[in-house]
Each structure stands twice: as structure tokens, then as C-alpha cells.
N, C-alpha and C positions, 0 to 999 in steps of 0.2 A: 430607412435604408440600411443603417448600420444593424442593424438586430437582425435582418435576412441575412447577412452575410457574417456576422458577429465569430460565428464557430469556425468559418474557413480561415477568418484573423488570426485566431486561438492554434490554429495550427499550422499556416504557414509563416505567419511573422518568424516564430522561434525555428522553425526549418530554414525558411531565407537569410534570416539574419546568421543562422551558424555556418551557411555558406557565405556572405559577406566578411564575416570574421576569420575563415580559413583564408578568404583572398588578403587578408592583410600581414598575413605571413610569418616567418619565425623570429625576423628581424624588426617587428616591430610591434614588441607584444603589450605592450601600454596601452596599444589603440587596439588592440587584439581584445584586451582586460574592460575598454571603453563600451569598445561596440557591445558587447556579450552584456554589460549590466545596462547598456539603454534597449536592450532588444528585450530583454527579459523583464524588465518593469513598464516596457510597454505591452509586453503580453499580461503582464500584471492588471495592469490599467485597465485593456479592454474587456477582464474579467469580470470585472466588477460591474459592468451593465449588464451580465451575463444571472448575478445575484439579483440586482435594484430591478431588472425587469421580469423576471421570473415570477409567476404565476404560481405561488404554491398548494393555493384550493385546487387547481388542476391536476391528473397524473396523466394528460395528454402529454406528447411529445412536445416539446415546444423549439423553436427558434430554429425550424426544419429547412434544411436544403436538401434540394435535389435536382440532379442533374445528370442526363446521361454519361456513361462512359466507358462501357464495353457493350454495345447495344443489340446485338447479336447471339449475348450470352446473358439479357438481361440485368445483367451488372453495371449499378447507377453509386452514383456521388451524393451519399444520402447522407445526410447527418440531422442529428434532434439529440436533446436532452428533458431528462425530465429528475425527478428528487432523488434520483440515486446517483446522476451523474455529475449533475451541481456542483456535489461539495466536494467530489474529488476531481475535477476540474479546476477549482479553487487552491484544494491541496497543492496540484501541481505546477502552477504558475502564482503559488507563494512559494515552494522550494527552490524553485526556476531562479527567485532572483538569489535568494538566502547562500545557496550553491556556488553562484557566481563570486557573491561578498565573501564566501567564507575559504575560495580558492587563492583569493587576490594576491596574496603575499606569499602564499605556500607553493605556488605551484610556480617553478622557475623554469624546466623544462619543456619546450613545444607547447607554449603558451595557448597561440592561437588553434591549435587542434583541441585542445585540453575543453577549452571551451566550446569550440564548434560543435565537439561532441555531447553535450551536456543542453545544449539551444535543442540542436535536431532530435536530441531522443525524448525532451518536454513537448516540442510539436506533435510526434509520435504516439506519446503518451495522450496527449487530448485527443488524439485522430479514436484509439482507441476506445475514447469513454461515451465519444460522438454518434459514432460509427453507430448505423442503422441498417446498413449492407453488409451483410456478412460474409462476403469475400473481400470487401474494404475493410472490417472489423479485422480478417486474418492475416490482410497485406499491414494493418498498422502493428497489429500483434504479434508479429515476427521481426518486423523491420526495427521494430524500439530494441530487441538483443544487440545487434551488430553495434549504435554504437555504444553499449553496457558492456560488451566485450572488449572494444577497444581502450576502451579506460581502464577494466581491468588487466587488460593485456600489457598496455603501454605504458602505463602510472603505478602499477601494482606493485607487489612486496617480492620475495625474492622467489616465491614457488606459483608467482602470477601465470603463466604460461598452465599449468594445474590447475590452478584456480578456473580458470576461464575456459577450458577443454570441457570442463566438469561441467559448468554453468553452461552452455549452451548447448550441449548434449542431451544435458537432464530436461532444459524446457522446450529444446527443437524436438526432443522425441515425443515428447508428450502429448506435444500441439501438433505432430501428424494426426492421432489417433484424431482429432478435433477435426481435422481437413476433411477427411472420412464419411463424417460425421454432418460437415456442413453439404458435403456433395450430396449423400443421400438425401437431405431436410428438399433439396435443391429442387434433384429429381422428382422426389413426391410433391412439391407444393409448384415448382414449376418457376419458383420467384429466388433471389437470394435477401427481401426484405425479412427481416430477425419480427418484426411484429406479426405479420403473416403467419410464419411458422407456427407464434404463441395457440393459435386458433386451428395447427392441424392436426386432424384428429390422427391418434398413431395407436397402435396394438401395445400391448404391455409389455410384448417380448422384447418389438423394436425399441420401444422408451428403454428399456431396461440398457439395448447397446448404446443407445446413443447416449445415456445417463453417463456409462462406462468409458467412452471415449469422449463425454466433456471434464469426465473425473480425470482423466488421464493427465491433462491438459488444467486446469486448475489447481489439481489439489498441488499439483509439481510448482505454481506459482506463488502461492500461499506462503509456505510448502507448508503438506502435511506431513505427518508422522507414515509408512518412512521413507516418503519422497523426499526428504528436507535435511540429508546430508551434504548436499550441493550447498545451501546459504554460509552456513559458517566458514570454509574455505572462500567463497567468496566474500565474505565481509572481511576476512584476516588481510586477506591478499590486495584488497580494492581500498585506494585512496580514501580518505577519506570522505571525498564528493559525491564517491562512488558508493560508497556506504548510505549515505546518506539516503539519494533516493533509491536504491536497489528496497531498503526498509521503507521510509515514508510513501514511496509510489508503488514502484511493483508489485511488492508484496497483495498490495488492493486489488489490483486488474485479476486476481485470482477469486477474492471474493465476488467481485464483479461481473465474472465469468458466470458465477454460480447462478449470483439475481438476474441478467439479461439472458441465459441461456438454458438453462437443468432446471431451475425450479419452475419457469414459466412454460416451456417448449416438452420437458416430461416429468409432469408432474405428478402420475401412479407411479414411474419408475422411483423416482424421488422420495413418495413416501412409502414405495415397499423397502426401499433399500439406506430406509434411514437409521435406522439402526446402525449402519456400518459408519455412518460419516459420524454419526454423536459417538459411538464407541473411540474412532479416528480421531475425535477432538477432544472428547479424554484425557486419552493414551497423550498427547500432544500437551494440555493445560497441566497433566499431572507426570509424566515420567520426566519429561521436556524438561520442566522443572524442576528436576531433583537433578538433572543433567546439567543444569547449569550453576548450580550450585559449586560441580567438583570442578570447574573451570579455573584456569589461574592465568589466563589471556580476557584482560577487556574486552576487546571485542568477540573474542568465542562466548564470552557471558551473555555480551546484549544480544549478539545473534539468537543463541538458545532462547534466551527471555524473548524473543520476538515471535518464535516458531508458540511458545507457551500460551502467548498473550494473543495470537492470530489464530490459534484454540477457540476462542470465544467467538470469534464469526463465523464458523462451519456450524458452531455447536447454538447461536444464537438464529442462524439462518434454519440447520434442520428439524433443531426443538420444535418448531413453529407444526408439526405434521403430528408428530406427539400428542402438543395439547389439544387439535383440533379433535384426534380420535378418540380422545379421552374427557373434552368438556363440549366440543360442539359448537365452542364459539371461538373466535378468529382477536380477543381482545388480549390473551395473553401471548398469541401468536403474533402479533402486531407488537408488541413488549421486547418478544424475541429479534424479530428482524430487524427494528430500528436501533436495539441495541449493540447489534452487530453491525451496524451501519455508522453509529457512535464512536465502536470502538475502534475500526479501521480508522475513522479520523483522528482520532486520540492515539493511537498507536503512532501514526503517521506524525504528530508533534513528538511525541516524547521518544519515539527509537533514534528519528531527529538529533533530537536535540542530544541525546546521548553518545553517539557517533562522533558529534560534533566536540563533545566534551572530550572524549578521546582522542581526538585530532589535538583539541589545545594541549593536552598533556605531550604528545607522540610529536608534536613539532617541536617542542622542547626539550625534552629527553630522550628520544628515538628508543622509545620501549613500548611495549603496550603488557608487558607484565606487572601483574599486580605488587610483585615482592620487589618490584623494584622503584615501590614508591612508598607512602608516608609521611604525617603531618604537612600535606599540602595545602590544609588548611592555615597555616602558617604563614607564608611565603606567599600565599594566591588566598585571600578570603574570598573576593569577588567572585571568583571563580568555584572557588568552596560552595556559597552562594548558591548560582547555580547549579550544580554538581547535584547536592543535595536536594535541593527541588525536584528535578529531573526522576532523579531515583526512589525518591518517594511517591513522586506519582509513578513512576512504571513497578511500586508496589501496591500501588490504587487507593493513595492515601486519598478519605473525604476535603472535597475542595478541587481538587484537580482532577483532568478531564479521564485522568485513567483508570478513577474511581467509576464515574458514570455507565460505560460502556459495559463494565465489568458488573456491576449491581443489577442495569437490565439485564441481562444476560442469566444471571442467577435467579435473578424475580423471578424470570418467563421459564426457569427450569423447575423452579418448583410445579407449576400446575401442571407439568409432564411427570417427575419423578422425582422424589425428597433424594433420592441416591445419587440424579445426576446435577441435583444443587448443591450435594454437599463436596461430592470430587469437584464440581469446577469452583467451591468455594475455599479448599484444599489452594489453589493460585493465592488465594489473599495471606497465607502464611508463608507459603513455599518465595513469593516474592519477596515479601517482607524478608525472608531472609538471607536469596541471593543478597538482594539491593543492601541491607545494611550492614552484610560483610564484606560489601564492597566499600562502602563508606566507613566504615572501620577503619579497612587496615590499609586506604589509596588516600582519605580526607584528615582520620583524624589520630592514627595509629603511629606506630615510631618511624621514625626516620630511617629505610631504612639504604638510601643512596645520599650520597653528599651532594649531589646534583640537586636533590630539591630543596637544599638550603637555598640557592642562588636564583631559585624560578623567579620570573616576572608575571605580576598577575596579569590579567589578558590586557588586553591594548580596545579602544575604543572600536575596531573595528568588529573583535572577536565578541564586546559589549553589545553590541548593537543585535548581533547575530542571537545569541542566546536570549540576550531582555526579551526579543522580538518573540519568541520562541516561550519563552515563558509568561507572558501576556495571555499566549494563544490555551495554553496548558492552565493556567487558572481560571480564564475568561469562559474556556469551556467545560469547566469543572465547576462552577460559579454559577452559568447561565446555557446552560443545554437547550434550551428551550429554542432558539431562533434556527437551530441545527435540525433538532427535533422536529420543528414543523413544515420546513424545509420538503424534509421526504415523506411526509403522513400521506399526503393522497397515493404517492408512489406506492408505497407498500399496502394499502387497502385494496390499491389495481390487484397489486402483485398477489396478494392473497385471494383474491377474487378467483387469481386461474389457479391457485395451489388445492383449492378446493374443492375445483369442479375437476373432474375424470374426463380425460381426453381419448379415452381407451374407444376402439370405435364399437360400435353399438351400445355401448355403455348406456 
């Protein structure tokens, strides 16, 4: 009984409970700070039968509802998951509770909004990974901005009203061209089920627009190169909670976009026109990168580094059409897409956790400029500690999970192109040298604010947050494998229709 309805928990607990929490007001934000972390570790909770009963020889849909709900225009209450939506489902009701812990003390202003907003846009967020209806996939895919806008708007830094104009303009626009897009699939297949679609057959010209109007709308959520002027403004401006998942979640529902919608639904458009997304993810793994180098704001760094490192899932996703036309088999194409499936989860701990490193610094000193730290290692080892960790894996040090993602990705480009494994292997330097100039001159360089003589290393709460955090970042650097198998049937599905031509007559 629980397992038939298992997905509707996953998404309205954290929606109902973040209206519970608004009703308890501005005046009593302790039980605002309560309700928010037992609503979120019980969406945590009911995730985890979500794992334990998962079928992963399967790449059937699994743990399906459905249920009428605009009946007239065929529009039902459908949800399923299968190994692509798993583990970023997982992702997001482990951030859900981490977000909560890691706002506890920080956030003293409108307590109970702060969190409601953060509940309701993880419900959101799962509605989107669930979503089997594709006018339910667009109502959860719009609705998760408003409250990402709010936090930005409300919590943010001093040019937040900017920040947040920018950010929902740049992904409302994008996600029209995608409405467009889903009404035509609508009219020709007569259904709004997203599996349906995978099976109709479309002309090469149409794939081609409709390829165009789901790029429009993904790569902007990625973001790609040069849709992905919008992130960094919003990661300067956005609290730090807001950082957080804007990187660890959203970021994904782009690649996401890519695997349940463009590669299965037009997949000649896809591989004539792939060329442009691997050149796009280049351009991103390697300029991105030298971009973030000249950064002298933390977080415009990790931002950049995030745009650099979300390179590898466009590039791990399109490779896959490459090696097919050039070896014929689908086994280094399988290398590519899971590796890109990898490294969204691994990105998703370590941008994390970095963000969050930032937070501990910026709630201490209210800077986030580099030159206005030094020898933090001193005064904060603990935190040094982590710090270092973090940043070694978001240079893809062996052992951690950032290394993984980043390796597949480079395997599966070889048997396409020794050129496009050695630009995307160009990341393994260009990282290493963001990340250890930043550990330089913020960890172990000179002093250069008298403020961080006096720092306190983190407090047991900010411990918990990071250890946790760093478990996840070894653990899947260590043992990729339970992650890995996770989505194997999935992506054998997936490549099954990337191969076959949908083109009609074809």
C-alpha cells in the first residue's frame, strides 16, 4: 500500500508541511525551525523504500500512479520512476534536510517563510523527477522558480532584486519555447503521456524544432555556455541555502530534461545536431574554466567551476551518438551516459558542500572575497579539513566522487575523438588550479584580515553538515558501483531508442 502511493508522500509531505510551517508564524520561529527539520527527514525517511524497493534489473517505470485530472484534455496525475530518477530524488530529500540544519542559526529574519520556502520547492523538485504527464512535468517545472525566487529575492545580498529579475527570466523564457513543444508532441500523439511520445514517429525537420525548443529550456537550466550568465549573479546574491540547492538540484533537472525528453522523443534530431552540444560542452569544460580562475569572489568561483564541471553531462550525454557512428556498439555509449549521470550526483555533493563552506566563512566575516582571508587553517583546522577535501574533489582528486564522473566521461570520449578527450581532460588541470589557488591564498596563505585571527572553528552543528557531506563525497568516490547499477537498465532502455531512427518512413 505504501509503495503505490510512496511518490505522492515524496511530494506532498514537503509541500504540506511548508504550509504547516508558514502557519506557525514570524513569532514563533523555533517551532517554524522544528516543524521544517521533521518534515524534511521525514521525506528523507520515506525515500529510502523508494531505494530498498527499487528493481534495478528493470528500466520499466516503476512505483506508477495515476490518476485522472483534467479529463477532458487528457491530462492525468501520472507519476513513475525509473534509474535516472532514483538517485536524484534521493539527492533531493538528502539536501531537503542538510538545508534545514545548515539554516538553523543563520537565518534570523522570517524564519518561518525562509523555510516554507525550501519544504515546498523539494516537493516541487520531486514532482518534477516523477512527473510522467507532461503538462504535470511543466506545471512542477515552473512552479519549483517562484519559491527559488523568493529566497533569492527576500534573503539575498544587496543587488538580489537583479539577481532574481535575471534568474527567472533567463529560465521562464526558455521553458516557453518547451510549452510549444509539449503542445505540438500533444497534438500529434493525441496523449500528454512523455513515454508515448518516446514511440512517435516525427520527420527530421520537426525533431530538429522540437530538439531546439527543449535546448532552449534545458541548456538555460544546466546552464550552458552562453546561457549561464544568469548562475553566478545568482549564486553571489542567494543565501547561502539558496546556493545550495540552486547547484546541488537544479542544476540536474537540466540534464534531466535532456534524458526524459531530446534524446528519447528526437533522437535523429539529436544525433545530427550533436556536434553543437559537444562543441557547447567544450566551450563550457574549457573557457568556463579559465573563467574561473580570474575570479576573486568565492562564490563567482564555485559558480564558474559548476557551469565547467556540468560540461561533462551534456558532453557525457551527447558523446554517446559519436561512438555509436563510429564503432557501432552502444558499450562506450553506455560509459558516456552513466557517467554523466555520475557526475550530476557528485557535482550535486561537492558544489554542496562548497557553498556551504562559504556560508561558514561569510557568517563569520561577512566577505566572500578571497583577499580578505588567509591562514584559516589556523584558527579553523576542522574546517580546513573539510575545506580541502571539498576542493580537491571538485578538482577530481582519485578517491572522491568527483574524480569518477569526470574519468567516465573522458573514457567514453575517447572512442569518439582523442581531441574531445583531451579538451575535456584540459578540466583535470584547469581545476586543480582554480581549487588550489583557492586553498592557497583563503586556507593556508598569510593573514591577510585580523578577523581571522579570532575565527571559531565550526560548531557541532556546521560538523555534522559537512562530515555528512563528506562521507557521501568519498563513499562515492570509493564505491561507484551501487550508483552505477542503479541506472544500468535505464540507460540500455535509453539507448535502445537513441539508435533506432524515428524519422517516419525511415
Amino acid at each position: 500500500m505504501l509503495n503505490s502511493s510512496l511518490l505522492s508522500l515524496l511530494i506532498w509531505i514537503p509541500i504540506i508541511g511548508g504550509v504547516l510551517v508558514l502557519m506557525a508564524g514570524d513569532q514563533r520561529p523555533v517551532l517554524a525551525r522544528r516543524i521544517a527539520l521533521l518534515v524534511s527527514v521525514l521525506a528523507l525517511g520515506f525515500s529510502v523504500p523508494l531505494y530498498l524497493d527499487f528493481d534495478s534489473s528493470s528500466a520499466a517505470m516503476q512505483f506508477v500512479e495515476l490518476r485522472p485530472w483534467i479529463e477532458s484534455f487528457d491530462i492525468n496525475y501520472h507519476l513513475g520512476v525509473d534509474g535516472f530518477a532514483v538517485p536524484l530524488i534521493l539527492l533531493t530529500t538528502f539536501f531537503g534536510v542538510l538545508v534545514v540544519i545548515a539554516g538553523w542559526e543563520v537565518i534570523q529574519k522570517k524564519v518561518h517563510q525562509y523555510m516554507a520556502a525550501f519544504l515546498i520547492m523539494e516537493g516541487l523538485m520531486v514532482g518534477v523527477f516523477c512527473a510522467l504527464d507532461a503538462l504535470l512535468f511543466y506545471v512542477f517545472f515552473e512552479a519549483m522558480l517562484i519559491p527559488m525566487f523568493l529566497v533569492i529575492g527576500m534573503w539575498g545580498g544587496p543587488r538580489r532584486v537583479y539577481a532574481t529579475i535575471k534568474f527567472f527570466l533567463y529560465t521562464f523564457l526558455g521553458s516557453v519555447f518547451m510549452l510549444v513543444g509539449l503542445i505540438y508532441l500533444y497534438i500529434q500523439a493525441g496523449t500528454w503521456d512523455i513515454q508515448s511520445w518516446h514511440q512517435l514517429p516525427l520527420s527530421l525537420a520537426v525533431q530538429k524544432w522540437l530538439f531546439l525548443g527543449f535546448l532552449a529550456a534545458f541548456a538555460v537550466k544546466i546552464p550552458m555556455w552562453p546561457v549561464h550568465t544568469w548562475l553566478p549573479d545568482a549564486h553571489v546574491e542567494a543565501p547561502t541555502g539558496g546556493s545550495v540547492i540552486l547547484a546541488a538540484i537544479m542544476l540536474k533537472i537540466g540534464g534531466y530534461g535532456f534524458i526524459r525528453f531530446s534524446l528519447p522523443i528526437a533522437p535523429d534530431a539529436s544525433s545530427a545536431l550533436d556536434w553543437l552540444l559537444i562543441a557547447l560542452s567544450l566551450i563550457a569544460i574549457v573557457y568556463i574554466g579559465f573563467v574561473a580562475l580570474a575570479q576573486q569572489d568565492m562564490k563567482k568561483l564555485i559558480a564558474y567551476s559548476s557551469i565547467s564541471h556540468m560540461g561533462f553531462v551534456t558532453l557525457g550525454l551527447f558523446i554517446a551518438f559519436a561512438i555509436f557512428r563510429d564503432t557501432g556498439g552502444t558499450s562506450g555509449a553506455a560509459l558516456g551516459v552513466e557517467g554523466a549521470m555520475v557526475q550530476m550526483i557528485s557535482h550535486g555533493f561537492i558544489s554542496g558542500a562548497l557553498f556551504l563552506c562559504v556560508g561558514v566563512l561569510y557568517d563569520r566575516v561577512h566577505s566572500r572575497m578571497i583577499k580578505d582571508y588567509g591562514g584559516v587553517a589556523n584558527t579553523m583546522p576542522w574546517f580546513a579539513f573539510f575545506a580541502v577535501l571539498f576542493l580537491m574533489a571538485n578538482a577530481g582528486l582519485p578517491g572522491t566522487s568527483g574524480f569518477v564522473g569526470e574519468f567516465m566521461v573522458i573514457l567514453a570520449s575517447f572512442k569518439a575523438s582523442f581531441w574531445f578527450a583531451f579538451c575535456a581532460g584540459l578540466t583535470l588541470i584547469l581545476g586543480a588550479a582554480y581549487s588550489l589557488w583557492l586553498v592557497k591564498r583563503v586556507i593556508f596563505g598569510e593573514v591577510a584580515n585580523r578577523n581571522v585571527e579570532t575565527l571559531s572553528d565550526i560548531n557541532a552543528r556546521e560538523a555534522f553538515v559537512l562530515g555528512v557531506l563528506a562521507i557521501a563525497v568519498v563513499g562515492v568516490g570509493l564505491w561507484p558501483q551501487p550508483l552505477v547499477e542503479l541506472m544500468h537498465a535505464s540507460v540500455d532502455q535509453l539507448l535502445s531508442h537513441i539508435i533506432q531512427s524515428k524519422v517516419q518512413g525511415a
